[in-house]
N, C-alpha and C positions, 0 to 999 in steps of 0.2 A: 493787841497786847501792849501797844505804846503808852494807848492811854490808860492803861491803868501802872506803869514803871516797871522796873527791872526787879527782879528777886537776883538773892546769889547765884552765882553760876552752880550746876552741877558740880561735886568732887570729880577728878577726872577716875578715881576707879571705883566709884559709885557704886554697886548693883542695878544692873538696867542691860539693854542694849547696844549702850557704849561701855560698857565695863572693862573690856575684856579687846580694845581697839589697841593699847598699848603695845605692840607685840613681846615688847622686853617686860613689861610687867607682867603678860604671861607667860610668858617662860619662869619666869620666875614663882608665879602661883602655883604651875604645873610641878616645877621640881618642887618646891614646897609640900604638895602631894606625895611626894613621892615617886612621882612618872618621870622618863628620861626620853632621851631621843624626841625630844616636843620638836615638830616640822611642823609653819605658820605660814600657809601660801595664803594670797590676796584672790578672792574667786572675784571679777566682775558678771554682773548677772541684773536683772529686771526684777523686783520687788513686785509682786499682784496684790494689792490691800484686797481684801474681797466686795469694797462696794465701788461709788461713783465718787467724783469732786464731792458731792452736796455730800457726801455719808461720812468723807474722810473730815470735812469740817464740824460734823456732830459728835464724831466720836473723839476729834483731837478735846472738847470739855471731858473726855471720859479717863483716856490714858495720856500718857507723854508730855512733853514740856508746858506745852501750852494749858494746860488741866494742872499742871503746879502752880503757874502763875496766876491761874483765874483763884483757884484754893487760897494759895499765902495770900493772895493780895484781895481776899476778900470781894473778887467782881460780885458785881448786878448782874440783872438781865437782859439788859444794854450792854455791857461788857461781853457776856457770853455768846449774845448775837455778834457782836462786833469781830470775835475769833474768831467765830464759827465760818463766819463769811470770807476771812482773811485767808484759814486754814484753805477752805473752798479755792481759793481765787489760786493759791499755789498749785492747789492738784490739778486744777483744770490744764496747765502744759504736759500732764500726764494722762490725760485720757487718748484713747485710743478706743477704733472699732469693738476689740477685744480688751475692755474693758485699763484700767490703771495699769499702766506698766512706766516705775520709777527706778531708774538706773542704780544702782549701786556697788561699793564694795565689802564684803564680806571677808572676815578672817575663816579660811579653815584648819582646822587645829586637829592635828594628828599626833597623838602621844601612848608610846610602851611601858612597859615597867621595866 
């Protein structure tokens, strides 16, 4: 992704998978809603993608940041290998017997009316 430069960052409350990391801007979306009592605990937990390194680096051209940058920034098919392989090269500290497991933190978000 180097060689082809930087696009703008994401908006921080974008739509996506980080939308919603802000805890105070959700709270606020939620009463905005209309919901009260919003309780926001941090789950840590293992992410299972459902393929291998090689699959997570095919599919990072399909969804997610890297599949933005290869779009705005108009990649090749040099570029898109170049990801691909990069993507690959990251998951591979993620593999395991039993397939990907990538650490993570998770908001869970519990809200009444």
């Amino acid at each position: 992704m180097e060689g082809l430069g930087r696009v703008d960052p994401t908006p921080p409350h974008a739509p996506g998978p980080m939308g919603l990391a802000d805890r105070d801007y959700t709270r606020g979306v939620f009463a905005k809603a209309g919901l009260k009592y919003v309780e926001i605990t941090p789950v840590t937990m293992d992410l299972t993608p459902p393929g291998s390194a090689q699959w997570m680096g095919q599919f990072s051209l399909v969804l997610g940041p890297a599949s933005r940058i290869f779009s705005d920034l108009e990649g090749t098919d040099d570029d898109a290998a170049a990801i691909a392989a990069g993507v690959e090269e990251q998951f591979r500290a993620y593999e395991t017997e039993n397939g990907l497991r990538v650490p993570a933190v998770l908001n869970r978000i519990e809200a009444r009316l």
